[in-house]
C-alpha positions as CSV (number, residue, x, y, z in Angstrom):
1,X,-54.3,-11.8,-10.0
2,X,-52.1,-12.5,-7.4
3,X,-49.7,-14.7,-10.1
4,X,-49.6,-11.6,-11.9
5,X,-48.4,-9.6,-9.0
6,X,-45.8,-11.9,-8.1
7,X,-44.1,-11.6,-11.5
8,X,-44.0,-8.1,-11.4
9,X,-40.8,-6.3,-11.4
10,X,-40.7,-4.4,-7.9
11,X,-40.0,-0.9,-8.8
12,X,-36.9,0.1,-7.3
13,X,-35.4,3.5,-6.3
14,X,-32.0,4.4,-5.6
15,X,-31.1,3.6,-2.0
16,X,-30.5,7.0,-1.1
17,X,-33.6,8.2,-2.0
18,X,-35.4,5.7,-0.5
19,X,-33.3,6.6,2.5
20,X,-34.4,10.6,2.1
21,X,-38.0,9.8,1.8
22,X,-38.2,6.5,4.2
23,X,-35.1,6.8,7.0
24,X,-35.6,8.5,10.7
25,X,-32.5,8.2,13.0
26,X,-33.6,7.3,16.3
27,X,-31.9,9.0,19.1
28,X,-30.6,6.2,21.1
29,X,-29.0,5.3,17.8
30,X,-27.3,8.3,16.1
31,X,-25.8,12.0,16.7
32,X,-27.8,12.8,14.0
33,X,-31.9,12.0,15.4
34,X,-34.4,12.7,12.9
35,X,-35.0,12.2,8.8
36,X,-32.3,10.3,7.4
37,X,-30.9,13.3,4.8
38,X,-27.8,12.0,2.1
39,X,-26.8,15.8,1.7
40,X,-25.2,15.7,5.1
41,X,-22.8,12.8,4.0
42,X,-22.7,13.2,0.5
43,X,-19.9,10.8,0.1
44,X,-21.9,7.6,0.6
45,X,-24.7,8.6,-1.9
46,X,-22.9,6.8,-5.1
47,X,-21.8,3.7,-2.9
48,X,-25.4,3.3,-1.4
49,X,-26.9,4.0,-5.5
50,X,-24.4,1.0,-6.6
51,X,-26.3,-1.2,-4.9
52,X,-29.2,-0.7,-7.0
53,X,-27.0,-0.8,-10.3
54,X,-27.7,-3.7,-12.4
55,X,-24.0,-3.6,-13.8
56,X,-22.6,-4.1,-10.0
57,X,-22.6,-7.2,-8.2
58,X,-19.7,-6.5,-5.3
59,X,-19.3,-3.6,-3.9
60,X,-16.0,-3.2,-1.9
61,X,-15.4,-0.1,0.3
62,X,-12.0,0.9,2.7
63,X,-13.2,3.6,4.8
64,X,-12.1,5.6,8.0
65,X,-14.1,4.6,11.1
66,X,-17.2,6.0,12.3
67,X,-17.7,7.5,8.8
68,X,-21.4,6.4,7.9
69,X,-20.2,3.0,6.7
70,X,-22.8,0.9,8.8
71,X,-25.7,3.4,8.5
72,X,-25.0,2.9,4.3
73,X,-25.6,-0.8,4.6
74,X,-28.5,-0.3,6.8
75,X,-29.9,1.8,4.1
76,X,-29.5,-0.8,1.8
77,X,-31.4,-3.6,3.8
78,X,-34.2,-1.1,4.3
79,X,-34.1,-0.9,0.3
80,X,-34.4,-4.2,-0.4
81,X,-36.9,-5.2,2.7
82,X,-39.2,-2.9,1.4
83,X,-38.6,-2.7,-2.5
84,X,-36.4,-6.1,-3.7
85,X,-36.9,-8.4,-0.7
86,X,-35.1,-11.7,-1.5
87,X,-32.8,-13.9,1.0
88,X,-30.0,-11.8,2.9
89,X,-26.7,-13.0,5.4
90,X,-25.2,-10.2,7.3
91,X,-21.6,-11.1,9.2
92,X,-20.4,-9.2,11.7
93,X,-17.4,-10.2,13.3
94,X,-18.2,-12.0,16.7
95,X,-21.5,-12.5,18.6
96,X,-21.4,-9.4,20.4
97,X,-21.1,-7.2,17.3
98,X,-23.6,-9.4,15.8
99,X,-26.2,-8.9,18.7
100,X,-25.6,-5.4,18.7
101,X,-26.0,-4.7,15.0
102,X,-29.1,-7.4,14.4
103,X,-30.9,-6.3,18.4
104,X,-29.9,-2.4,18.5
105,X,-29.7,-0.9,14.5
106,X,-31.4,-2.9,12.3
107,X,-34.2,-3.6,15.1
108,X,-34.3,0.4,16.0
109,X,-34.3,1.2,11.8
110,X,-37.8,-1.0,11.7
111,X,-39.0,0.5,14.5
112,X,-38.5,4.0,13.3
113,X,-39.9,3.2,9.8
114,X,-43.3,2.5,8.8
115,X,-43.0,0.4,5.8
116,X,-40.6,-1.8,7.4
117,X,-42.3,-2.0,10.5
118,X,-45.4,-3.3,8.7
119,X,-43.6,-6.1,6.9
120,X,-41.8,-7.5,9.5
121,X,-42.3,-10.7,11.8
122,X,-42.0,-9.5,15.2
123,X,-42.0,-13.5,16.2
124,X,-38.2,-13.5,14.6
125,X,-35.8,-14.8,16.5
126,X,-32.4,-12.6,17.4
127,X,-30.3,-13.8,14.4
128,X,-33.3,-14.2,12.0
129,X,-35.3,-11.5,11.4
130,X,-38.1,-12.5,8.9
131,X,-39.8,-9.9,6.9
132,X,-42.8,-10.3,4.1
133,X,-41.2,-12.2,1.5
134,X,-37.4,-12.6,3.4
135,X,-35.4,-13.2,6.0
136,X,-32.1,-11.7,7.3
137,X,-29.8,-14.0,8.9
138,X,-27.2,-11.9,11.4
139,X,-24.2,-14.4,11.7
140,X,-20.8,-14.3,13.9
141,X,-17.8,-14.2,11.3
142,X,-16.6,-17.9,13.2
143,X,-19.7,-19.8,13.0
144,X,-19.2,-22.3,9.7
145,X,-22.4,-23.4,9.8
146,X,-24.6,-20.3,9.7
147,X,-21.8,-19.5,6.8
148,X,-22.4,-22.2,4.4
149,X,-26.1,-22.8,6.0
150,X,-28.4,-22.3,2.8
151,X,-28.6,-20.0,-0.2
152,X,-28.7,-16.1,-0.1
153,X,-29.1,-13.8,-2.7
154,X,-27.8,-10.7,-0.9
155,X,-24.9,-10.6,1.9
156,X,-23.6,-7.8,3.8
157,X,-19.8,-8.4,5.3
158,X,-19.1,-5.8,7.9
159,X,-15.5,-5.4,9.4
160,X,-13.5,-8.1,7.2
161,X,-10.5,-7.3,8.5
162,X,-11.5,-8.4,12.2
163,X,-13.0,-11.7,11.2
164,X,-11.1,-14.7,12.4
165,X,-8.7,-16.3,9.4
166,X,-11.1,-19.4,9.4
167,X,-14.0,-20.6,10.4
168,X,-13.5,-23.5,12.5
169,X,-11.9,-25.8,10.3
170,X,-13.4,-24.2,7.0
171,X,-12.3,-21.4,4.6
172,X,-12.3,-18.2,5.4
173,X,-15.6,-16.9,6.4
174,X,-15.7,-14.4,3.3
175,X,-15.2,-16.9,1.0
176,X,-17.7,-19.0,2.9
177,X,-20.2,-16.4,2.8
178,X,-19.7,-15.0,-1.0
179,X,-20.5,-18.9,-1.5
180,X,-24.0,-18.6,-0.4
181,X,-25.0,-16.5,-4.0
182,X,-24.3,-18.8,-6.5
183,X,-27.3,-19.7,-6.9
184,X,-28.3,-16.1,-7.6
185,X,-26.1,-15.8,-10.5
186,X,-28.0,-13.3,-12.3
187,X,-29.1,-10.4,-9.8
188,X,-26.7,-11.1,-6.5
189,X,-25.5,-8.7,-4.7
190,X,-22.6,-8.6,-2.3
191,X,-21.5,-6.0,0.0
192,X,-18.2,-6.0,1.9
193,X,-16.6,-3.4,4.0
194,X,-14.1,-2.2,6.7
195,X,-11.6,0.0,8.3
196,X,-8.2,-1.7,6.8
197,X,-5.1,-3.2,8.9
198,X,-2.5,-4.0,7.0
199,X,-1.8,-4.4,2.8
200,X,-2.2,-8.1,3.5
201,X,-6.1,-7.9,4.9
202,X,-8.9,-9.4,3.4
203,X,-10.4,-5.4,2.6
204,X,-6.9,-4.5,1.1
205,X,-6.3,-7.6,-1.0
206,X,-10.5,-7.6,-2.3
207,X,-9.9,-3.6,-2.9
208,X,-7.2,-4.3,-4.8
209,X,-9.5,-6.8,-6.8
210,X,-11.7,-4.1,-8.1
211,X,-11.1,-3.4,-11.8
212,X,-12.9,0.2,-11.1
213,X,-11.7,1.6,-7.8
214,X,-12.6,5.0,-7.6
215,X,-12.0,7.9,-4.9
216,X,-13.8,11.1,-3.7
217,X,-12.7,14.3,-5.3
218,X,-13.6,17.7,-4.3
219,X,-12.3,21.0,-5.8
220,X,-10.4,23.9,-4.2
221,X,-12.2,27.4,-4.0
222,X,-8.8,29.0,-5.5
223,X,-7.7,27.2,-8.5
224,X,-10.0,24.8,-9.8
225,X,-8.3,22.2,-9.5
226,X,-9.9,18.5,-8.0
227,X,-8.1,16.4,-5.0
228,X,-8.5,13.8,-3.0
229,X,-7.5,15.4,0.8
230,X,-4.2,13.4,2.4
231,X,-2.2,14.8,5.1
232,X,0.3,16.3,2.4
233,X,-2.2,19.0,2.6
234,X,-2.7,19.3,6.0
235,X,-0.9,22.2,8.0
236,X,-0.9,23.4,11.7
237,X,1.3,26.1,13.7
238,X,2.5,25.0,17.5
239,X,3.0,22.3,19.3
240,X,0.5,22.5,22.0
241,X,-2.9,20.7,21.7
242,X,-4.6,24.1,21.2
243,X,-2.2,25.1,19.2
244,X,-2.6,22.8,16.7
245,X,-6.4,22.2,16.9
246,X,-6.9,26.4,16.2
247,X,-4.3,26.7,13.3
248,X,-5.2,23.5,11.6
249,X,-6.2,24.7,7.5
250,X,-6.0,22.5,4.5
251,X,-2.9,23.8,1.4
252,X,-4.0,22.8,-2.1
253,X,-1.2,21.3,-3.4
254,X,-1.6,22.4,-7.0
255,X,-1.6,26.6,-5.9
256,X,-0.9,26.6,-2.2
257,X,-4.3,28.4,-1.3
258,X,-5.2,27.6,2.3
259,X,-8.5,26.3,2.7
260,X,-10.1,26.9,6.1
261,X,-12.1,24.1,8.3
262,X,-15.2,26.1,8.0
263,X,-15.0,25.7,4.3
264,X,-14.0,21.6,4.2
265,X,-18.2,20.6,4.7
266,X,-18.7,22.6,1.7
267,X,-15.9,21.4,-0.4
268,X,-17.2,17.5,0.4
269,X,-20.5,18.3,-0.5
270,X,-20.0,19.5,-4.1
271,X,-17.4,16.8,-4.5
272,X,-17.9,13.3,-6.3
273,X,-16.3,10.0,-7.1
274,X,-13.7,9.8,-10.0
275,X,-11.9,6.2,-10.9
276,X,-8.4,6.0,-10.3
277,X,-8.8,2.5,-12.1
278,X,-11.4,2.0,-14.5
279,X,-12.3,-1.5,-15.9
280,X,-15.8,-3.6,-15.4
281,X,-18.3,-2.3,-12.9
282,X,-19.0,-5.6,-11.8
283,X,-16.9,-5.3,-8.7
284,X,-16.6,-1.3,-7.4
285,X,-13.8,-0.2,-4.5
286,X,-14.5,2.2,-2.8
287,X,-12.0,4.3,-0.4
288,X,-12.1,7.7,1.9
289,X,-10.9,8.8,4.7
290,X,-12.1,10.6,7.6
291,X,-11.4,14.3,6.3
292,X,-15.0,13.8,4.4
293,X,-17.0,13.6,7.8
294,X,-18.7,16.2,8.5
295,X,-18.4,15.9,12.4
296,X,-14.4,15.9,12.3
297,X,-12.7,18.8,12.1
298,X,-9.2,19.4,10.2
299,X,-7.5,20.4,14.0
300,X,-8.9,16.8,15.5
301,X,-6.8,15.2,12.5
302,X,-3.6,17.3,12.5
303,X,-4.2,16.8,16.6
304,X,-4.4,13.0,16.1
305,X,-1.7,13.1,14.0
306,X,1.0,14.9,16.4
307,X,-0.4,12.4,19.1
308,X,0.0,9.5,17.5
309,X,3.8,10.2,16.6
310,X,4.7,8.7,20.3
311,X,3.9,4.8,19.5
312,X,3.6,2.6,16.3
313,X,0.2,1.2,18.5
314,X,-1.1,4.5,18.2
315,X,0.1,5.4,14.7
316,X,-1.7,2.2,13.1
317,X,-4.7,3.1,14.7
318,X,-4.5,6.7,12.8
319,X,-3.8,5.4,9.5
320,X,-6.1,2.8,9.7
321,X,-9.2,4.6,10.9
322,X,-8.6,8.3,10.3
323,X,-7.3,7.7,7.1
324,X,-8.3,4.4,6.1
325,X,-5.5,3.1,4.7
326,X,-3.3,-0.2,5.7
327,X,-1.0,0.1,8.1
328,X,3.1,-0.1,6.5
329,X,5.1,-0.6,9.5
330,X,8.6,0.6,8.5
331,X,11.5,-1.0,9.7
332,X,14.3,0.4,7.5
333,X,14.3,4.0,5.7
334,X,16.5,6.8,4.3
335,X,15.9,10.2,2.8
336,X,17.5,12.4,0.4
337,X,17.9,14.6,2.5
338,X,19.8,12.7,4.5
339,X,22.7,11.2,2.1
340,X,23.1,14.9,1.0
341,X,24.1,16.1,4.2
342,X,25.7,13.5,6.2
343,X,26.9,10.9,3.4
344,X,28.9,13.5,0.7
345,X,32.6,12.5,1.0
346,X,35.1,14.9,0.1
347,X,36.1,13.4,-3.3
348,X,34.7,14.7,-6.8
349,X,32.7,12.9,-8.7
350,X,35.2,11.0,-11.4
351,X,37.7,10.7,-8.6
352,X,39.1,7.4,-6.7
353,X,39.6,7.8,-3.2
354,X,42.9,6.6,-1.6
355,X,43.4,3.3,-0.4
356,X,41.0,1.8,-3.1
357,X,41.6,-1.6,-3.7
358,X,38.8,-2.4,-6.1
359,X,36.4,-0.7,-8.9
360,X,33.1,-2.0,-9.8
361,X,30.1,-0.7,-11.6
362,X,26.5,-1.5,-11.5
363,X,23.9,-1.3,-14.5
364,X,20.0,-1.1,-14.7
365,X,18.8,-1.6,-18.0
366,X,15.7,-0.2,-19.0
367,X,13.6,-0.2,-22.1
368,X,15.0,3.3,-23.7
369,X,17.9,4.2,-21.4
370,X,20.5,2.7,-19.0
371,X,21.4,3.9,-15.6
372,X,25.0,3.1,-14.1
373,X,27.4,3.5,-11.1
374,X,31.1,3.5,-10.3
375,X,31.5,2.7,-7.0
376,X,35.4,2.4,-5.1
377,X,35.5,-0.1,-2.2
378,X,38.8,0.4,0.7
379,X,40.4,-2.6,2.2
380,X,37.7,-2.3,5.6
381,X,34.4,-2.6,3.2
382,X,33.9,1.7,3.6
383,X,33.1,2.3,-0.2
384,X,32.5,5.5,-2.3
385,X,30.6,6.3,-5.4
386,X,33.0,8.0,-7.8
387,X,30.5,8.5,-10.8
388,X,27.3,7.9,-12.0
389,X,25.0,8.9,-15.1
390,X,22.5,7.8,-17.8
391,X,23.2,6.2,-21.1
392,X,21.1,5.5,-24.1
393,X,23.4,3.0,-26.3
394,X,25.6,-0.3,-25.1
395,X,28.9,2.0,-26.2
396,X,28.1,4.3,-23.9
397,X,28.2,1.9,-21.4
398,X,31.6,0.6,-22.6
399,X,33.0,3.8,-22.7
400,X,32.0,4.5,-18.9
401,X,33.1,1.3,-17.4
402,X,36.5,1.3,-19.7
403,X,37.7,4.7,-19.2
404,X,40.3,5.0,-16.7
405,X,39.6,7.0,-13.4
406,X,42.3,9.3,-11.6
407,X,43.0,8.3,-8.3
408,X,44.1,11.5,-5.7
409,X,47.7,10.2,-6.4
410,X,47.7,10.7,-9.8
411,X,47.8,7.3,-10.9
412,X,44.4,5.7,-12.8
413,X,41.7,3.0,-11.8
414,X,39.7,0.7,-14.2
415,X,36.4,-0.8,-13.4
416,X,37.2,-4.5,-12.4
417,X,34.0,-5.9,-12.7
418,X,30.5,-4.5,-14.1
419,X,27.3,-6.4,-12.9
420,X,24.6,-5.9,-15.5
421,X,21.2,-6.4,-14.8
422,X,19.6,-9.1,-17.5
423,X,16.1,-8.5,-16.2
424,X,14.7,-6.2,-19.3
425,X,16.6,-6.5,-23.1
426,X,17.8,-10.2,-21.6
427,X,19.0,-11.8,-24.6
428,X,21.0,-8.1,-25.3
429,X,22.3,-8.7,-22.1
430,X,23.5,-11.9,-22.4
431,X,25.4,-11.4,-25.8
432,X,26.4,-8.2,-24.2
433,X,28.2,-9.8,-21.9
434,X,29.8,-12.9,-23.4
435,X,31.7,-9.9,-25.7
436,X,32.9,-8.6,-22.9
437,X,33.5,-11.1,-20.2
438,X,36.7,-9.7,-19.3
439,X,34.6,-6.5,-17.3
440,X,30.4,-8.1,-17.3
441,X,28.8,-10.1,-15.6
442,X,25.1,-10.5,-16.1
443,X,22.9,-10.5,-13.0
444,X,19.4,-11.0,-12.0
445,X,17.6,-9.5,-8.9
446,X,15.3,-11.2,-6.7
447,X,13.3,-10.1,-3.6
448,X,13.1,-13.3,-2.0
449,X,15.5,-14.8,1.2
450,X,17.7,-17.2,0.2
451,X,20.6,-18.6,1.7
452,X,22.8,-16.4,0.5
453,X,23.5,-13.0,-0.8
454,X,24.9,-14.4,-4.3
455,X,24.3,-17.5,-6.4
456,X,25.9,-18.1,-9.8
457,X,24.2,-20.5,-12.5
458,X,25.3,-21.7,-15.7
459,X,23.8,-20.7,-19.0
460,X,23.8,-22.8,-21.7
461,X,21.5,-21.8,-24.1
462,X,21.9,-21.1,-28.7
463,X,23.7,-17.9,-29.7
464,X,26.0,-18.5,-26.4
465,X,29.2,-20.2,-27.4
466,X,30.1,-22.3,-24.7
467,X,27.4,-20.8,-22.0
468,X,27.5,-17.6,-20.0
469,X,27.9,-17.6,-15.9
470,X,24.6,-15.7,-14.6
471,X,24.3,-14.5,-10.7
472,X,21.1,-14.5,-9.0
473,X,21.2,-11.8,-6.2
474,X,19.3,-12.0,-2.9
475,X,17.8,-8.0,-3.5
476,X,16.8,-7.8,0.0
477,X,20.4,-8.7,1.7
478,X,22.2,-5.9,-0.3
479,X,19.8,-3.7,0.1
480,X,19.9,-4.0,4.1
481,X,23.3,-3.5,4.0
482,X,23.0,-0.2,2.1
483,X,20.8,0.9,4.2
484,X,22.7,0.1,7.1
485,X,26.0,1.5,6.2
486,X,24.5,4.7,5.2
487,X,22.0,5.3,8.3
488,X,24.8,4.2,10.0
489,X,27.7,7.0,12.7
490,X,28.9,3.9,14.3
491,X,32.8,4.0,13.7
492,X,32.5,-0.1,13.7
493,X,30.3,0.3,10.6
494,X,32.0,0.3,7.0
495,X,30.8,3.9,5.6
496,X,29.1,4.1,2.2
497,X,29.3,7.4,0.9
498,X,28.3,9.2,-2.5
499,X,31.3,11.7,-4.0
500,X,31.1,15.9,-3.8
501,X,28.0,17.6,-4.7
502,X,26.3,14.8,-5.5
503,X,22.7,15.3,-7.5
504,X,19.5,15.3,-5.9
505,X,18.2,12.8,-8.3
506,X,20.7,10.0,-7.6
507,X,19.8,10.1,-3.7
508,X,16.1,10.9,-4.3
509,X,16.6,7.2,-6.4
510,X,18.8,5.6,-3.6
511,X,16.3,6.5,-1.2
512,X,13.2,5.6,-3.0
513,X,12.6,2.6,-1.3
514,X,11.2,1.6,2.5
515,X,11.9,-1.6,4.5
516,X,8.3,-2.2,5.1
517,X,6.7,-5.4,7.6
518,X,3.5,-6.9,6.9
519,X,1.8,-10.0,8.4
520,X,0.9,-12.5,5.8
521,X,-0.7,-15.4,6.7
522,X,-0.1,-15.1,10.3
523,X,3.8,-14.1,10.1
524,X,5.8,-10.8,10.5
525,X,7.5,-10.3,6.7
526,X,9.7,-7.6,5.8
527,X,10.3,-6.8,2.2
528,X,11.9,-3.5,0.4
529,X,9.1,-1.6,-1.5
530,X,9.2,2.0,-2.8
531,X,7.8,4.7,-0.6
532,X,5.8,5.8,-3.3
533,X,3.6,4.3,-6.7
534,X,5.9,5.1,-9.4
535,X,9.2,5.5,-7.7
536,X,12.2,5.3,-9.7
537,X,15.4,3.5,-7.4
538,X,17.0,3.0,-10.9
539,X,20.4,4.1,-8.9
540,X,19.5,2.0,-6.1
541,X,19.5,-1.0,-8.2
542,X,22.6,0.1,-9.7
543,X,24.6,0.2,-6.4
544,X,23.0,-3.2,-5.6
545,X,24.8,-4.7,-8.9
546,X,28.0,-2.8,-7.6
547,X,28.4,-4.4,-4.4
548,X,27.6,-7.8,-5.8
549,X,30.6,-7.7,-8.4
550,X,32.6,-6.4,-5.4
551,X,31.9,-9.8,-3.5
552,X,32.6,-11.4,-6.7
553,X,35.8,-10.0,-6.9
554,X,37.0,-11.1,-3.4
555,X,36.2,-8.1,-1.4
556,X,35.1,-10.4,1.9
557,X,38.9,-11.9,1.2
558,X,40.4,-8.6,0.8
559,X,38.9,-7.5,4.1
560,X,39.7,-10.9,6.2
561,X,43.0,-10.1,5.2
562,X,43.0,-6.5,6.1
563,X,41.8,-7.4,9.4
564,X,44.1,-10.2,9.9
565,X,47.3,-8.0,9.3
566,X,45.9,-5.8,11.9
567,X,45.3,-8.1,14.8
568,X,48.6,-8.6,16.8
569,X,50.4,-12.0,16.8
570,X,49.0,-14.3,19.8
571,X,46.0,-12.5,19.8
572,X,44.0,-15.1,18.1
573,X,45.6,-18.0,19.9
574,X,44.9,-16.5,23.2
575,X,41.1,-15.6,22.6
C-alpha cells in the first residue's frame, strides 16, 4: 500500500489557488493581515500559475520593489511543501537577508498555515528547514559551498542583481545554483527574480534570455485600447509636492482620455499578460512596474519622479524600483528640438556657405533605399549641411554627389569625396566604388575604441581589378564629436550646423541616438545606442561618413594651416 502511494502523482493545483484557499498573512509580516486573496494583486496570478506549468522550467521576472515579488515565491514553496515536495535551495543575497527571509517569512508562512505547519520539522536548523518528504536550504549568495553542496530539484534566486559577481573563487552564484538541477532534468523548476540595476545585470541579461517575455496589459475605459502604463502617460499640474500628488491622472496615449487614480486598481485588475516576444515557454520573463500595486498611487510616482530629477543617485533608484527597468546613465544627448532652434544656419538647403574649403557626402545604404548628406567644412573645422535626401537607385546617388552646388558668390562646389557605407549590398558597394574612385570611398562602421578615428585596409579580392582601399571608422569618436560641436555655445568650439528650414525628420535621425554608461564586468563603458527600439539615425550615420572623408581629404591639414597663418610670428618660439 504504501508503494502504491508513493508512486502516486500528487495532485497539484495552481499556486494561486492554493494560495486563496491555504495562505493567511500574519500581521507582523504584511500590510495586508489575513487570507492570502490573488484578486488584490492580480498581476502575480500568471507568474505564481507558471510554476505549476509543465511546459515551464525558468521563470524570470524584473519587477518594481515592494510589488509582491517575495510573497509570490513564498506561495510557491508553500505549493510545493504541501502538494510536490521534492529538494529546494533558496539564495538570498547575504546572511542577513537570508536570516530574515528563512527565520521571519517562510517561518511566520508555516506558522500561519495548517498544512504546512503539520509537515514540518520544528528540530530544523536556521538554513535547513526540513519538511515531510524535503528540505529547504536558505543560502547567502557568497557561500560556494552551500551553492554547489548537493542536488535540488527546485531553487528560488531572490535579488540577482545584489549577489556578489562570484562566489569566492567560483562562478557566479546563479550559475552555481542553476547547477544544482541537472539531475532533475525532467520536472526542474527554477525561479529567479529582482529589481534590475543596469542593462548589464544578471536579471537584465537572463530577461533578455527568455524566448517568451511577456508584459501586463490593461485597457483604457475610453477607447478600448490595451497598454502597458509608462511615464509617457503620466501627467501632473504644479510644482509643489501637493501639487503634484492631487493632480496626478494617467493620458491614454492612443485617445488622450484621462484616467483618474481612483480608477488605476480597477484597470490592473481586469488586465492580463500579453507576449511582447513569443517563442518556447521553457524559460518565461516576466516584467512590471510599480503602477500595478495597488498601495501606490499615480501622485506618489509623478511625486517620485519630480524628486528624483535633483541627482543621478536618486534617479536610478526610481527607474530601477518604481519602474523596474535598468538604469541608462546618459552621458551624451541631443534633441530635435534642439538642432531646430539653435543649430539652423542662415544658408538654404543646396547652398555652400562662404569660406568653404571642402565638400563631402555621406551614404547609408539600406536594403530598399539610400540615405545621403552634403556637408561644407570652413578652414576652422565649423561645417554646414547644404543638402540631404533619400534615393532608391545608385544614379540617384551619382547624380546628388556629381551635381554642382552654388556657393553665395555665385561660383559652384563639387562633392570632393563621398564615404559610402559597405555594411549592407557590400559587394554593390565595392564595385560601386571602384567605378567611381575619383568621388567614393567605401567605409565600414564600428562601435568599438580603437586607436584612432580612421583606419584604411586593402582589398584585394575577384571582381576587383587591382583591389579597392576600404576605411574602418571608430563610430563612437565621430559620433562624440558631433555631439559636441552641436551641444556646443562655446566660441572655441567648431559649430556644426544644418542649412535653413531644415526637416524634422533629418534632426529627429541625428538625434536618435544617446551616449549611454553601463558597467560591464566591473568597469564604467560608454557606447552610442538609440534612445529608442527601432530608431532610425540613418542621417546620423550619414554625417558620420561625411566627416570621415573630410579627414580623408586633409581637413586636420587644412586647419593646422589655418591656424598657423593666424598666430603671429615669434609667438611660437617664445611659448
Amino acid at each position: 500500500m504504501d508503494a502504491i502511494r508513493a508512486l502516486k502523482v500528487p495532485k497539484r493545483h495552481p499556486v494561486s489557488r492554493w494560495a486563496d484557499e491555504n495562505r493567511i498573512l500574519d500581521s507582523s509580516v504584511s500590510s495586508r493581515p489575513g487570507r492570502w486573496k490573488t484578486a488584490t494583486t492580480p498581476y502575480l496570478r500568471e507568474i505564481m500559475d507558471a510554476f505549476t506549468d509543465p511546459e515551464v522550467e525558468e521563470i524570470v521576472v524584473v519587477k518594481a520593489a515592494q510589488t509582491g515579488g517575495t510573497e509570490a515565491v513564498l506561495n510557491m514553496i508553500g505549493s510545493l511543501v504541501d502538494e510536490d515536495p521534492g529538494p529546494a535551495l533558496s539564495v538570498m543575497p547575504n546572511e542577513d537577508l537570508r536570516d530574515v527571509f528563512a527565520e521571519t517569512r517562510i517561518k511566520s508562512m508555516i506558522r500561519s498555515c495548517p498544512s504546512l505547519a503539520e509537515k514540518y520539522d520544528p528540530k530544523s536548523s536556521r538554513t535547513e528547514l526540513r519538511f515531510r518528504g524535503m528540505t529547504l536550504s536558505a543560502v547567502e549568495a557568497g557561500s560556494a559551498a552551500n551553492l554547489a553542496s548537493r542536488p535540488c530539484r527546485y531553487v528560488f534566486l531572490d535579488e540577482v542583481d545584489k549577489y556578489p559577481a562570484r562566489a569566492g573563487k567560483e562562478a557566479d552564484p546563479v550559475s552555481l545554483a542553476k547547477e544544482r538541477t541537472k539531475t532533475y532534468p525532467q520536472n526542474k523548476k527554477i525561479v529567479e527574480l529582482s529589481t534590475p540595476t543596469f542593462e548589464s545585470g544578471k536579471i537584465w541579461e537572463d530577461y533578455q534570455l527568455c524566448e517568451t517575455k511577456l508584459e501586463y496589459f490593461v485597457t483604457c475605459p475610453h477607447c478600448g485600447k490595451a497598454f502597458v502604463f509608462s511615464m509617457r502617460g503620466l501627467k501632473w499640474d504644479g510644482g509643489t509636492d501637493e501639487e503634484i500628488r492631487r493632480s496626478a491622472v494617467y493620458a491614454c496615449e492612443e485617445c488622450g482620455g484621462l484616467i483618474l487614480d481612483s480608477q488605476k486598481n480597477d484597470l490592473v485588475r481586469g488586465g492580463c499578460w500579453k507576449p511582447g516576444t513569443e517563442g518556447s515557454r521553457r524559460r518565461l520573463g516576466f516584467r512590471f512596474s510599480c503602477f500595478l500595486s495597488p498601495d501606490i498611487r499615480l501622485g506618489d510616482i509623478a511625486a517620485e519622479y519630480v524628486l528624483s530629477q535633483k541627482s543621478p543617485e536618486r534617479m536610478q533608484n526610481f527607474v530601477n524600483s518604481w519602474l523596474g527597468e535598468p538604469y541608462r546613465e546618459v552621458e551624451g544627448s541631443l534633441t530635435a528640438e534642439l538642432l531646430l532652434e539653435k543649430r539652423q544656419g542662415p544658408y538654404p538647403a543646396g547652398v555652400v556657405p562662404p569660406g568653404t574649403v571642402l565638400l563631402t557626402g555621406g551614404v547609408d545604404v539600406q536594403r530598399n533605399r539610400f540615405y545621403w548628406t552634403v556637408r561644407a567644412w570652413l578652414a576652422d573645422m565649423t561645417s554646414y549641411n547644404v543638402c540631404h535626401g533619400e534615393a532608391f537607385s545608385w544614379a540617384e546617388i551619382t547624380q546628388a554627389m556629381n551635381r554642382p552646388y552654388l556657393a553665395v558668390d555665385g561660383s559652384t562646389r563639387l562633392v570632393n569625396l563621398c564615404a559610402i557605407d559597405s555594411g549592407d549590398q557590400t559587394d554593390e558597394v565595392y564595385l560601386y566604388c571602384l567605378s567611381n574612385q575619383e568621388w567614393a570611398i567605401p567605409v565600414k562602421g564600428s562601435s568599438q575604441r580603437g586607436s584612432g578615428r580612421f583606419r584604411v585596409s586593402r582589398i584585394d579580392k575577384a571582381g576587383l581589378a587591382g583591389g579597392l582601399d576600404l576605411v574602418l571608422v571608430n563610430t563612437v569618436s565621430y559620433k562624440d564629436m558631433i555631439y559636441a560641436r552641436a551641444a556646443s555655445d562655446e566660441e572655441f568650439s567648431a559649430g556644426w550646423y544644418l542649412h535653413k528650414d531644415c526637416d524634422p525628420e533629418y534632426a529627429e535621425m541625428v538625434a536618435a541616438e544617446e551616449k549611454v554608461i553601463r558597467r560591464v564586468r566591473g568597469k564604467l563603458v560608454s557606447s552610442w545606442e538609440p534612445k529608442r527600439s527601432g530608431a532610425d539615425n540613418h542621417y546620423l550615420d550619414c554625417e558620420v561618413y561625411a566627416a570621415v572623408a573630410a579627414d580623408l581629404c586633409g581637413l586636420r591639414d587644412i586647419y593646422a594651416a589655418a591656424m598657423a597663418a593666424k598666430t603671429p610670428k615669434g609667438v611660437e618660439a617664445n611659448a
